[in-house]
C-alpha positions as CSV (number, residue, x, y, z in Angstrom):
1,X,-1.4,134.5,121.4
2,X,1.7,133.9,123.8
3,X,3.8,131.5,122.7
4,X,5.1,129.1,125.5
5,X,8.6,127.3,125.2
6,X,9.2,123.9,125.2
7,X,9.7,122.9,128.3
8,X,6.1,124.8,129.4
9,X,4.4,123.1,126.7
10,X,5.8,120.0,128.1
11,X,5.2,120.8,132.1
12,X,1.5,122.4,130.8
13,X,1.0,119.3,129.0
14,X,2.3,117.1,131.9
15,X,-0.1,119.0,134.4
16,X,-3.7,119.6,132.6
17,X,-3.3,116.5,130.5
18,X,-4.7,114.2,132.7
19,X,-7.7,113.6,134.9
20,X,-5.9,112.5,137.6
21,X,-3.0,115.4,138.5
22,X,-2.8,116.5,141.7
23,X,-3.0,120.2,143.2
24,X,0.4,120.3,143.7
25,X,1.2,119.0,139.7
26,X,-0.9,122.9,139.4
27,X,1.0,125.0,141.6
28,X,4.4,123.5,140.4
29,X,3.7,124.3,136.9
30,X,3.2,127.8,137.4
31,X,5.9,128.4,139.9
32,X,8.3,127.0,137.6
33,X,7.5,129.0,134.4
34,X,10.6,131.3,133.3
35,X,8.6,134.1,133.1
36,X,5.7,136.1,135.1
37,X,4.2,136.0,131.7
38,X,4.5,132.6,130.8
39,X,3.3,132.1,134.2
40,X,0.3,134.0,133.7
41,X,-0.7,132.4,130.4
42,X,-0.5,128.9,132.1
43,X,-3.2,130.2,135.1
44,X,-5.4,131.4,132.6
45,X,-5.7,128.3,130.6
46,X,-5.2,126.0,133.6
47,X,-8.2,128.1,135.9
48,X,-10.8,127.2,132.7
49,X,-10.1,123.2,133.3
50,X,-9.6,123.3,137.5
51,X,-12.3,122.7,139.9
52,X,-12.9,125.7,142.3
53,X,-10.0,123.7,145.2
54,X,-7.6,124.2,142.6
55,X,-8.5,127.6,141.0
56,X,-7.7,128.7,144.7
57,X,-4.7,127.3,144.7
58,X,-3.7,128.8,141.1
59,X,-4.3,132.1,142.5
60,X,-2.1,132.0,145.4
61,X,0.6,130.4,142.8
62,X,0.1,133.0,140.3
63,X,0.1,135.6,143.1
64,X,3.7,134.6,144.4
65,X,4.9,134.4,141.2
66,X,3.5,137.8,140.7
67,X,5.0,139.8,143.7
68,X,8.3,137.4,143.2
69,X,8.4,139.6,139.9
70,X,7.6,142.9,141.7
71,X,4.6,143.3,139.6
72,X,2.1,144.3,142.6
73,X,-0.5,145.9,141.0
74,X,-1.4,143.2,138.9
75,X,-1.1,140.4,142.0
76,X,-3.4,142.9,143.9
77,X,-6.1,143.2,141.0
78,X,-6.4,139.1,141.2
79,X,-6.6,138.8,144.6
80,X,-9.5,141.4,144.8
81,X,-11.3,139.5,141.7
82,X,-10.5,136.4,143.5
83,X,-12.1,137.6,147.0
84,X,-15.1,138.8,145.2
85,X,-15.9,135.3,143.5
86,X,-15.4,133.9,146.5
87,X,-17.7,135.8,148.6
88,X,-20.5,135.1,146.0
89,X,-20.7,131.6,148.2
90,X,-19.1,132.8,151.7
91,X,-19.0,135.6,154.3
92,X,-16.5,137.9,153.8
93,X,-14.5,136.3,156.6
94,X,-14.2,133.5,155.5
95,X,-13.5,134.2,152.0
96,X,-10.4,136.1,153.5
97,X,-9.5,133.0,155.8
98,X,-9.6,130.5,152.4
99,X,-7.4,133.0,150.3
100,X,-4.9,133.7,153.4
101,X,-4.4,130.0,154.0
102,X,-4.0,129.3,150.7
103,X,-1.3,131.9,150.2
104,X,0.3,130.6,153.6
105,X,0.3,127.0,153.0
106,X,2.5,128.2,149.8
107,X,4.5,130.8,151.6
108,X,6.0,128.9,154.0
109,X,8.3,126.9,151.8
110,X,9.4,129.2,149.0
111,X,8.6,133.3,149.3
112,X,8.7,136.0,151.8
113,X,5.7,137.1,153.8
114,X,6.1,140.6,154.2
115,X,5.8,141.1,150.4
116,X,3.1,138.6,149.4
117,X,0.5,139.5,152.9
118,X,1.9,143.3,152.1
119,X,-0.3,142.5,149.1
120,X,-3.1,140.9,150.6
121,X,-3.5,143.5,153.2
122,X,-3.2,146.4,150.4
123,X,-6.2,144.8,148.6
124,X,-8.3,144.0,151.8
125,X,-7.9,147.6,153.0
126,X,-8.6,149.0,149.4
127,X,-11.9,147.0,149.4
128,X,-13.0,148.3,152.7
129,X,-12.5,144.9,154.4
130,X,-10.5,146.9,157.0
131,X,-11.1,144.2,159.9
132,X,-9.6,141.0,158.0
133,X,-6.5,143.3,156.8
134,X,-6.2,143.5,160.5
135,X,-6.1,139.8,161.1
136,X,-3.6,139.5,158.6
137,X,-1.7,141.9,160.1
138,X,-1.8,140.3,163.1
139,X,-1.0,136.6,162.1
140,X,1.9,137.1,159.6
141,X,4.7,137.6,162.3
142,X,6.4,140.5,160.6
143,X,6.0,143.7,159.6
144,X,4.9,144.1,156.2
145,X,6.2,146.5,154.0
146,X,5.7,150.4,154.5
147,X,2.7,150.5,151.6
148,X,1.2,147.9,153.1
149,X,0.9,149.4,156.8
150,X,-0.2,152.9,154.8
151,X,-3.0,151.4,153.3
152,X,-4.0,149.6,156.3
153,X,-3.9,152.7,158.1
154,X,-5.8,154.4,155.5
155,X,-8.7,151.7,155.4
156,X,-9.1,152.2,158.9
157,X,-9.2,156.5,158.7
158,X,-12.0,155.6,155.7
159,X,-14.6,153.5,158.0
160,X,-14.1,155.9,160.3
161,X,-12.1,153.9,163.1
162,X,-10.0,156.5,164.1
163,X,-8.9,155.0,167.4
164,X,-8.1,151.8,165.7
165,X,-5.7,154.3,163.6
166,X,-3.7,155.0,166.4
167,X,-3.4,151.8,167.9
168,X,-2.2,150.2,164.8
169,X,0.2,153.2,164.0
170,X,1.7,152.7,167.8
171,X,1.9,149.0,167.0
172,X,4.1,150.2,163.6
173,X,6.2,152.2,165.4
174,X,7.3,149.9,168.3
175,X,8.0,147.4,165.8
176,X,10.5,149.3,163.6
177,X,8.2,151.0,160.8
178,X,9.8,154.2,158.9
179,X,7.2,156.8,158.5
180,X,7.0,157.8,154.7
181,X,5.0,161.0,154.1
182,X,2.5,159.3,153.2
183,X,1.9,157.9,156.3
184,X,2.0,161.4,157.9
185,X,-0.4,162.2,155.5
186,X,-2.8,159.4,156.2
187,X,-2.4,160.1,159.9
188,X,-3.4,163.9,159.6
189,X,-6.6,163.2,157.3
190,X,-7.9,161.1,159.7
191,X,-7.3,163.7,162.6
192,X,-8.6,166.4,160.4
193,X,-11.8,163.9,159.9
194,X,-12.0,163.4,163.9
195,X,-11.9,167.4,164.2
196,X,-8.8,166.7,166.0
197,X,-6.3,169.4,165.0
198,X,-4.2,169.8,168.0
199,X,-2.7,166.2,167.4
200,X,-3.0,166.8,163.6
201,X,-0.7,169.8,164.2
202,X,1.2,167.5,166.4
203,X,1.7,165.2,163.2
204,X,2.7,167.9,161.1
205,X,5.1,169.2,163.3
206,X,6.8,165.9,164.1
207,X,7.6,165.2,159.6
208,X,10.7,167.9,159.5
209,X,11.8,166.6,163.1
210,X,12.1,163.3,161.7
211,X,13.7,163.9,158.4
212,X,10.9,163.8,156.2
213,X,9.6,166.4,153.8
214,X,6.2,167.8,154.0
215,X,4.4,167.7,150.4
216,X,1.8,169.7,148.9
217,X,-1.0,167.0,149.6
218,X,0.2,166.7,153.3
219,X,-0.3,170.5,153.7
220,X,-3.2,171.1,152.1
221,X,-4.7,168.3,154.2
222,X,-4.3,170.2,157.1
223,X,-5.0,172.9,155.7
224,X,-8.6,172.2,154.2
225,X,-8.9,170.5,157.9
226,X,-8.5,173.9,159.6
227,X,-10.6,175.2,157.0
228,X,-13.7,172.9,157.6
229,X,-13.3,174.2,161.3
230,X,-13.4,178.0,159.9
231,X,-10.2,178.5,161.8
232,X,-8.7,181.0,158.9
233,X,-5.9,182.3,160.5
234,X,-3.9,178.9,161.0
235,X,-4.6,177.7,157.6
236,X,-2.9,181.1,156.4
237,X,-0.2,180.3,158.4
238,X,0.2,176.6,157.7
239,X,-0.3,178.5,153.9
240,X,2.7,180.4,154.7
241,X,4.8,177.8,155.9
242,X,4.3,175.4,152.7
243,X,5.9,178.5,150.6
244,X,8.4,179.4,152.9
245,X,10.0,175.5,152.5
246,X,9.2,175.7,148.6
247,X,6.5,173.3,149.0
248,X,4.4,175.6,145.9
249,X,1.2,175.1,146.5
250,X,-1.5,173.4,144.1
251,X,-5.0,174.3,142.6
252,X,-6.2,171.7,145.5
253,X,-4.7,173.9,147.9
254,X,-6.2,177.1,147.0
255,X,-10.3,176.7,146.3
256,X,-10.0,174.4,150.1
257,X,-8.6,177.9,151.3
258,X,-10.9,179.5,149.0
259,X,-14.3,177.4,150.3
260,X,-12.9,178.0,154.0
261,X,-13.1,181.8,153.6
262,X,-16.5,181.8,151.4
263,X,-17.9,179.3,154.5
264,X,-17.1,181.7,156.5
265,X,-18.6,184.8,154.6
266,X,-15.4,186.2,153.8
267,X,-15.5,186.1,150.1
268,X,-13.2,189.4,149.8
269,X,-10.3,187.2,150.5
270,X,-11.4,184.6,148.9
271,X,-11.1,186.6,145.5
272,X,-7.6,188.0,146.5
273,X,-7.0,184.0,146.6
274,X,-8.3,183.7,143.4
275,X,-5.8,186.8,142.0
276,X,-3.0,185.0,143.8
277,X,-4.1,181.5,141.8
278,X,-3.9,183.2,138.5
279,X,-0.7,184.9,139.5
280,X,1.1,181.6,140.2
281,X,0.4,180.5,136.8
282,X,-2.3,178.0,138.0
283,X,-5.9,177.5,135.7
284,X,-8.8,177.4,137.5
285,X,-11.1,174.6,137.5
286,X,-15.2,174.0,137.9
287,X,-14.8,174.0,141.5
288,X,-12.7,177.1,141.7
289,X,-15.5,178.7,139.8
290,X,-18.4,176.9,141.7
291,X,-16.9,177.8,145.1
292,X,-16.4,181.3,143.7
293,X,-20.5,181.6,142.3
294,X,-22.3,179.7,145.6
295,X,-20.2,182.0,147.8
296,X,-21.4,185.3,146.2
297,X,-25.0,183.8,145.8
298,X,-25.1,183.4,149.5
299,X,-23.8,186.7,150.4
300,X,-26.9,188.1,147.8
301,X,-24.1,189.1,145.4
302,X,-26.0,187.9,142.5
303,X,-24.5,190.4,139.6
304,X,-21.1,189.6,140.6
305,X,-22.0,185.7,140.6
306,X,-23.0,186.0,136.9
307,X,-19.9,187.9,136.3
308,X,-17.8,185.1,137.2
309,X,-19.7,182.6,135.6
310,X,-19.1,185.0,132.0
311,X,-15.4,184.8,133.2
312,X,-15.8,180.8,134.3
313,X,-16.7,180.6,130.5
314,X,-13.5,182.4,128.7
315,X,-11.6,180.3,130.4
316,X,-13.2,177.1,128.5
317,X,-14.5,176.0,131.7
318,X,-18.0,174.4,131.5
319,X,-20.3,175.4,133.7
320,X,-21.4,172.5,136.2
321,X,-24.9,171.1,137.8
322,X,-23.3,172.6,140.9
323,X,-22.5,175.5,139.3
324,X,-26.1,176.2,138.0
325,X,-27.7,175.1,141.6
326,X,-25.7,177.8,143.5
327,X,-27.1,180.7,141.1
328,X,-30.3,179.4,141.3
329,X,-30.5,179.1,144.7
330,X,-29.3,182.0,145.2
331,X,-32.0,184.0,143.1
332,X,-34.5,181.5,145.2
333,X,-33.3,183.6,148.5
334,X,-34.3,187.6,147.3
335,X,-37.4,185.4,145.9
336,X,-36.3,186.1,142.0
337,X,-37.9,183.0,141.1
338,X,-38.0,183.6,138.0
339,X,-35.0,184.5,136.9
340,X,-34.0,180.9,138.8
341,X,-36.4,178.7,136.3
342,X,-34.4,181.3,133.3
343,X,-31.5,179.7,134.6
344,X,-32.5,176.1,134.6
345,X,-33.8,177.1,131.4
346,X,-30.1,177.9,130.3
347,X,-28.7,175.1,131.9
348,X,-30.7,172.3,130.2
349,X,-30.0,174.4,126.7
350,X,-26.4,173.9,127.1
351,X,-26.4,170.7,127.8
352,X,-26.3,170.3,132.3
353,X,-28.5,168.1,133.1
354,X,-30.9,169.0,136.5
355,X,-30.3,166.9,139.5
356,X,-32.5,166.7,142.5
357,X,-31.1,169.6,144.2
358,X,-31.7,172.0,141.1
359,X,-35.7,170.9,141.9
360,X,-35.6,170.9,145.4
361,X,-34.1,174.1,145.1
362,X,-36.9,175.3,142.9
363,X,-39.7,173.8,144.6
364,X,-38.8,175.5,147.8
365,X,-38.2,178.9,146.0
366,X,-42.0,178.7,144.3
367,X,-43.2,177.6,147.8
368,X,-41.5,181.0,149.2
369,X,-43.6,182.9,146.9
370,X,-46.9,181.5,147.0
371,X,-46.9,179.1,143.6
372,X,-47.5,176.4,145.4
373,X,-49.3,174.3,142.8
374,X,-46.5,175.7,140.5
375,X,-44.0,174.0,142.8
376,X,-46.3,170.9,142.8
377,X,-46.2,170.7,138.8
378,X,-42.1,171.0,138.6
379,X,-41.9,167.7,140.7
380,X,-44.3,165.7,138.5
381,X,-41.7,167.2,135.2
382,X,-39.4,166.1,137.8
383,X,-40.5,162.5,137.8
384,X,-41.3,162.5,133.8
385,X,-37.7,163.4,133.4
386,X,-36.0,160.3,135.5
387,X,-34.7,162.4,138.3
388,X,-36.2,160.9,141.5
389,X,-37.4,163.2,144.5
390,X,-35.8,163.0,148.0
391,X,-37.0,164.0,151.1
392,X,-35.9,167.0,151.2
393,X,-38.1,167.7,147.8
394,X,-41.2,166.6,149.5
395,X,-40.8,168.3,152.7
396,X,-40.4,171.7,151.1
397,X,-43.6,171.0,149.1
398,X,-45.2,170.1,152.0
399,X,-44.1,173.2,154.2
400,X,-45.6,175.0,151.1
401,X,-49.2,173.8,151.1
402,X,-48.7,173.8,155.3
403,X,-48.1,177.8,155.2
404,X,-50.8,178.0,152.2
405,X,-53.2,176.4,154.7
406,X,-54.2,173.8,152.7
407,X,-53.7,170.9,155.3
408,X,-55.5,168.3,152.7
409,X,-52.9,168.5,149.7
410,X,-50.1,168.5,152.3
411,X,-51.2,165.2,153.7
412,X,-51.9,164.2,150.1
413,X,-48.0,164.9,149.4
414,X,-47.2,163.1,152.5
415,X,-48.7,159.9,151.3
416,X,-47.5,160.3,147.8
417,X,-44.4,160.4,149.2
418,X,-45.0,157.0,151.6
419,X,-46.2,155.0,148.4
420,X,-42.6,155.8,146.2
421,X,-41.0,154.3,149.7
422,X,-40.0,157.4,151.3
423,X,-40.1,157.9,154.5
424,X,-41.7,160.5,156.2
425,X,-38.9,162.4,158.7
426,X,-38.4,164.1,161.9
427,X,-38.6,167.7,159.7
428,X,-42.1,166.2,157.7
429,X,-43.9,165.9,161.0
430,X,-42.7,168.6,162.5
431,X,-44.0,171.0,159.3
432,X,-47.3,169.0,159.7
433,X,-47.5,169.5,163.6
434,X,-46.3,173.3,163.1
435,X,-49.0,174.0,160.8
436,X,-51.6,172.1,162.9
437,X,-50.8,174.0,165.7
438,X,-50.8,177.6,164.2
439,X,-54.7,177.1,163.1
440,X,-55.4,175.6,166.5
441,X,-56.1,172.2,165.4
442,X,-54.3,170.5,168.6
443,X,-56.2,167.2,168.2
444,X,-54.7,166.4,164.5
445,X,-51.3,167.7,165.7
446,X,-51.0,165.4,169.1
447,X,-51.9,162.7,166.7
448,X,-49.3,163.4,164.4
449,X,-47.0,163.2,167.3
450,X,-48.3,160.2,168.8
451,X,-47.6,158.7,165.3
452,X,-44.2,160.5,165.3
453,X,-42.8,158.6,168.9
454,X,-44.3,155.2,167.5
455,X,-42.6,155.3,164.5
456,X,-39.7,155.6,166.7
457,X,-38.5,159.0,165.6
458,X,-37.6,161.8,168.7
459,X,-39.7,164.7,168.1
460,X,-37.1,168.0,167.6
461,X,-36.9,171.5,169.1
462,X,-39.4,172.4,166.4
463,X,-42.0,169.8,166.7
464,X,-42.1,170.5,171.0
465,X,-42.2,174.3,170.4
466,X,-44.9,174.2,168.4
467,X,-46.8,172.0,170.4
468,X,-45.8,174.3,173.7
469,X,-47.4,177.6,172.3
470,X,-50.2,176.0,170.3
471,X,-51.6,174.4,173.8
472,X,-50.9,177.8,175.6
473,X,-52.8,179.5,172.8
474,X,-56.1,177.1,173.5
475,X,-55.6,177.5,177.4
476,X,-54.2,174.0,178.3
477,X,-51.6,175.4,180.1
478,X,-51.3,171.9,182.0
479,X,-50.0,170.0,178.6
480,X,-47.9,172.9,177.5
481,X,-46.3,172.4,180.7
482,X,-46.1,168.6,180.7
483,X,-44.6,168.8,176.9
484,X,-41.7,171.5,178.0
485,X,-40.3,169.1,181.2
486,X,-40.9,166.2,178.3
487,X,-38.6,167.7,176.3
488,X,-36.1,168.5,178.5
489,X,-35.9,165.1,179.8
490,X,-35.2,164.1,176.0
491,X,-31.5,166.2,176.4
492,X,-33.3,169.0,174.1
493,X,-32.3,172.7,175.2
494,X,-35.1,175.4,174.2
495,X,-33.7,177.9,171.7
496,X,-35.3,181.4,171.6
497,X,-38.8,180.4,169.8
498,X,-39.1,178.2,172.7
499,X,-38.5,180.7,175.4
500,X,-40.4,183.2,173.7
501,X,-43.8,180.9,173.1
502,X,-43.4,179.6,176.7
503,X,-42.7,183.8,178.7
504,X,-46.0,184.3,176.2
505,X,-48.3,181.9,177.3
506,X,-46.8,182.0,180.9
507,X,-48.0,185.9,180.6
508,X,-51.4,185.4,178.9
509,X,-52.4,182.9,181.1
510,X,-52.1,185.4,184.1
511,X,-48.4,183.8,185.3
512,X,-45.9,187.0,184.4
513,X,-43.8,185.9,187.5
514,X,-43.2,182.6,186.0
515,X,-42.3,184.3,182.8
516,X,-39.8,186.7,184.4
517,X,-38.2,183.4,186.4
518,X,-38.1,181.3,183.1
519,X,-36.6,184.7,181.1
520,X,-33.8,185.0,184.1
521,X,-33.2,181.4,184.0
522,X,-32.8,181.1,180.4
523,X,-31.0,184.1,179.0
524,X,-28.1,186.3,180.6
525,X,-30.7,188.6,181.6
526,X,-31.1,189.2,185.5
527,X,-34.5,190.2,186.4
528,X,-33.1,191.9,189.3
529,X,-29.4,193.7,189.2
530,X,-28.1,194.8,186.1
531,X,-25.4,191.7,185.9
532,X,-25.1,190.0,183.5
533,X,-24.6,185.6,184.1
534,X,-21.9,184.1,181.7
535,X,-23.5,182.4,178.7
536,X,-23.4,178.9,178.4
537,X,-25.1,175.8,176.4
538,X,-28.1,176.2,178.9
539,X,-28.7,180.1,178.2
540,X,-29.9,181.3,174.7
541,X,-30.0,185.0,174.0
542,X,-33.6,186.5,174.1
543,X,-34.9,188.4,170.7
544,X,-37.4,191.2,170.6
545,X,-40.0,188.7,170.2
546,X,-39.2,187.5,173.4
547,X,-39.0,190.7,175.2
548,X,-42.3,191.8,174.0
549,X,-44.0,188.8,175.0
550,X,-42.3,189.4,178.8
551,X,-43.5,193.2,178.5
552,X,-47.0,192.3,177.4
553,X,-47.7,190.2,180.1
554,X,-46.3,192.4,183.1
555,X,-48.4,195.1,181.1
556,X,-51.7,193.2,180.9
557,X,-50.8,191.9,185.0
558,X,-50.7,195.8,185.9
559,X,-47.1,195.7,186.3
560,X,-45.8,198.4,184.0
561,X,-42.8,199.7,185.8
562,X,-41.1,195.8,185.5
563,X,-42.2,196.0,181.8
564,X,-40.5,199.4,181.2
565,X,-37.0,197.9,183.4
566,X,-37.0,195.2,180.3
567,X,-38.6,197.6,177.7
568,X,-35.1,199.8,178.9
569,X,-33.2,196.4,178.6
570,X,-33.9,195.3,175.2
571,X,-32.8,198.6,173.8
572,X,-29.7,198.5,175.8
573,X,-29.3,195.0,174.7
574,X,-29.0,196.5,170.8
575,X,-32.9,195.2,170.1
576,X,-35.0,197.4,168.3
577,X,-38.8,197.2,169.2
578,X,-41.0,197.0,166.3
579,X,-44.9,198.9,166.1
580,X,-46.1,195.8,168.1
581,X,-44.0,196.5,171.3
582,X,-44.4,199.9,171.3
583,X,-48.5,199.6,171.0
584,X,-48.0,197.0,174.2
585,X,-45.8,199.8,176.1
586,X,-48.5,202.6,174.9
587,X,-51.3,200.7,176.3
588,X,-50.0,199.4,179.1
589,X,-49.3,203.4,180.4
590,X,-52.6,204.4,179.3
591,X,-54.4,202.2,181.3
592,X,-51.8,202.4,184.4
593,X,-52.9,206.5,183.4
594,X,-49.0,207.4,182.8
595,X,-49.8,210.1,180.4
596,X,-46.2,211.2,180.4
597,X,-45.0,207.9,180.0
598,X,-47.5,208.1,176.9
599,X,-46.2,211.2,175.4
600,X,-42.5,210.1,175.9
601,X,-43.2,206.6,174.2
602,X,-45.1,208.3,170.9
603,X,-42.2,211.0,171.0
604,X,-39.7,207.7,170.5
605,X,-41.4,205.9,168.4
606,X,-41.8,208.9,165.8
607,X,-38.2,209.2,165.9
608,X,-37.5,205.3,165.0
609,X,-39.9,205.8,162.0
610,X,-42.5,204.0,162.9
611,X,-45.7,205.3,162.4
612,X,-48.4,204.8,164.8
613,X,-51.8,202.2,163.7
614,X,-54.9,203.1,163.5
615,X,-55.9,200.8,166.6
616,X,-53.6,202.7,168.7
617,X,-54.4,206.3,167.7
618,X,-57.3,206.2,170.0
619,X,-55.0,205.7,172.8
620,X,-52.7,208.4,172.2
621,X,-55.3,210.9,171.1
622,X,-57.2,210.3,174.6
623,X,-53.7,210.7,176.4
624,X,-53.2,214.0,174.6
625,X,-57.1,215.4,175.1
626,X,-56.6,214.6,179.2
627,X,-53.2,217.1,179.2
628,X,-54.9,220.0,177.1
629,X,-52.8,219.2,173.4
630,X,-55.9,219.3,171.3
631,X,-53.5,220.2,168.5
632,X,-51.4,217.1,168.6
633,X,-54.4,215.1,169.1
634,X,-56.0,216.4,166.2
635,X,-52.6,215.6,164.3
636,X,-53.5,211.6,164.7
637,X,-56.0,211.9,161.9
């Protein structure tokens, strides 16, 4: 226990001895101790005896006394605590307002302002209250110290007000403020957040100019900027440039170069970084190593992401949930679903707890394979062992009982979902409507979608396509129609499944010019010169899905020479037909009676590799029997 002096235990005596002292008999005790110490032992026994008028006041005492003593940490820590009580009973505003008068009503008369609102405005931006640290800002009359406009700046790049930002930092530097680094470096994370680079290169550029030395944390800033962007080749160079000034850079620096080259499927350089780590005496951490595993996982290197996590362990690091989730995920993609439940397996025996992602993951990987009900046991485990489902958990469920056909226990899942307070999405109606669609059931998916647009949610690319070619498959060409201007009046461009479900039922339903206008219009393809049109966000490239849908329809409309001119395309385009186009090119001949055009088509297709069905044999056999080879018709059988 603190032992006060004499003349505190006389002024603490004099003060909270009787009923009757005033506010001010409060403050002037505390302002007057000797000590910050004293001080604070004095507020701590005077705020248990003082109503909540003066426990206001004590704190802006205490706090000048506090920053009068330079101890700023400790000043900020009680205003925060005191802004919290007080907005148990207020607004946030006017919490603010009470603790900023009180501070100025004290102010005026003894300390400065830039120190004691430099404080206030440091614990206002630190507790997100970005809007009253700008009020402050704007009624103190001075500048307030350079930590104080940092951290002002830096609320304001955190809530995302990036404009604000610059105003305020224009406002800074008209009225006098010295940039510190840090300030540079608040300014360049938030341009890096905007995806602003130009004027975050502008920033970086400026620091040297002005005299002040770039640090590691302001380089790698930019750097893991560029980086997010995938722009590789000026976060080497900024990479460069920290090592040529003998700015050395840090772990930090190298897995955000590292993650920017794996993002980008580059994970060859991204090892050469991890050499380079090791040989500037750096130790990497879980996230070097995690980085390192999800990279190789995604690029199916799945042998080499084991290796490292055999290395990851000789270097004492332990294995993470993140860790864990990119191996199993990536054992999920080549459908090794088994070897992924080893691993959570291993995971829980060591200790690494499964998070929602490790069983969305799985779920979605036993969908992929059929073990649907498999997939539906793991997220009842899932429940029994505290970790709660998402959306995305449901959804892939879902889509697995959707492709398993089993509409009933995917609407079941869907309402199981709905009672736990979750929210079916734009992707769980879509997966609904898709599957609907696919079996022909149009009525149960344009009531999903009538539910969908009164729930308020837009239907997506995915939800219209499907919609599109299920109503072209069951002849109502009218509402296929009406759904594709409907969703281009929503701002939605068709991607390729679009454009290929919409050139197909165009064709099937007897309209192949249509199809060839909509196939010019959408894709770089002219119908009728061999130009090319520049691609932009209206076009979308047209896959071999698409140009077999075109060529079926000018083949089934008795117009075989357009569908060979696109046939000729797509192969020029670097598109490989599959058996499917080539038995809609065979037929197509046949019955236009191009027995050449027969012979050269089977001739083709043998050399691809791919070996002729049984429903087309027929076809080629009778085209051999009307030219005299008996032989090579024989050969089909």
């Amino acid at each position: 226990m603190l032992k006060l002096s004499r003349p505190n235990r006389t002024l603490f005596a004099r003060a909270f001895g009787s009923s009757s002292s005033s506010p001010a008999d409060f403050t002037s005790t505390i302002l007057n101790c000797r000590s910050p110490t004293e001080a604070f032992e004095l507020f701590n026994s005077a705020s248990k005896q003082a109503g909540a008028r003066k426990d206001l006041q004590l704190h802006s005492a205490i706090t000048h006394v506090l920053v009068r003593a330079k101890l700023y940490i400790k000043a900020r820590c009680l205003i925060k605590d005191l802004i919290l009580d007080l907005q148990k009973s207020c607004k946030s505003r006017r919490a603010c307002d009470l603790v900023y008068n009180a501070l100025s009503r004290l102010e005026r008369s003894r300390f400065s302002a830039r120190n004691v609102f430099g404080v206030l405005i440091i614990a206002l931006s630190e507790m997100g209250l970005v809007e009253e640290a700008l009020r402050v800002y704007g009624s103190i009359g001075v500048l307030p110290a350079t930590q104080a406009c940092n951290a002002l700046l830096d609320g304001l790049v955190k809530a995302g007000q990036l404009d604000s930002m610059w105003e305020l930092y224009n406002d800074m530097d008209s009225r006098g403020l010295r940039p510190s680094c840090v300030t540079y470096g608040v300014l360049i994370e938030g341009c890096c957040k905007k995806g602003d680079l130009v004027n975050a290169r502008k920033v970086f550029d400026e620091m040297p100019e002005r005299g002040i030395e770039r640090t590691v944390v302001v380089c790698t800033s930019l750097i893991r900027g560029l980086c997010n962007e995938g722009r590789m080749v000026e976060a080497e160079s900024i990479f460069r440039t920290m090592r040529r000034d003998g700015v050395m850079p840090n772990l930090w620096t190298y897995n955000c170069l590292m993650d920017g080259y794996c993002k980008v499927a580059d994970v060859k350089q991204a090892l050469v970084l991890y050499s380079n780590l090791l040989g500037d005496g750096l130790r990497p951490n879980v996230v070097t190593f995690g980085i390192l595993i999800d990279a190789l996982c995604k690029v199916g290197e799945l042998m080499a992401a084991r290796s490292v996590l055999v290395c990851m362990v000789k270097f004492g690091v332990a294995p993470n949930t993140f860790v864990y989730n990119g191996l199993i995920d990536g054992h999920c993609k080549v459908e090794d679903v088994s070897e992924a439940m080893d691993l959570k397996l291993e995971m829980e025996k060591y200790g690494v707890l499964p998070d929602v992602f490790t069983y969305s993951i799985l779920i979605k990987g036993l969908c992929s394979v059929c073990r649907v009900e498999e997939a539906y046991q793991l997220l009842q485990n899932m429940k029994k062992e505290g970790v709660a489902a998402n959306a995305v958990t449901y959804n892939s469920l879902i889509d697995g009982y959707c492709k398993d056909r089993n509409m009933e226990k995917a609407l079941e899942v869907c309402s199981e979902m709905t009672k736990i307070g979750i929210e079916p999405n734009v992707i769980t109606f879509s997966t609904l409507i898709d599957a609907y669609c696919k079996m022909g059931n149009m009525e149960a998916a344009m009531g999903l979608y009538s539910e969908m647009v009164v729930k308020g949610l837009l239907p997506d690319i995915v939800a219209y396509t499907a919609l599109i070619d299920g109503h072209f498959k069951t002849g109502n060409v009218k509402e296929a129609h009406h759904l594709h201007k409907e969703m281009l009046e929503a701002g939605l461009t068709p991607n390729v499944f679009t454009l290929s479900c919409l050139v197909d039922g165009l064709g099937k339903n007897g309209k192949s010019s249509d199809a060839i206008n909509l196939f010019s219009e959408k894709t770089k393809v002219s119908s009728n010169t061999d130009e090319t049109k520049e691609m932009d966000g209206d076009y979308c490239s047209p896959n071999h899905v698409t140009y077999t849908a075109l060529i079926q329809g000018l083949s089934v409309d008795s117009r075989i020479f357009e569908a060979t001119k696109f046939f000729l395309d797509m192969r020029v385009g670097g598109l490989r037909p599959d058996a499917f186009t080539y038995i809609v090119m065979l037929k197509g001949h046949f019955q236009a009676k191009h027995t050449l055009g027969v012979m050269m088509l089977h001739a083709d297709m043998m050399k691809t590799g791919i070996i002729p069905s049984i429903d087309i044999r027929p076809v080629l056999c009778r085209a051999y029997q009307e030219i005299g080879d008996l032989k090579s018709a024989a050969k089909l059988f």
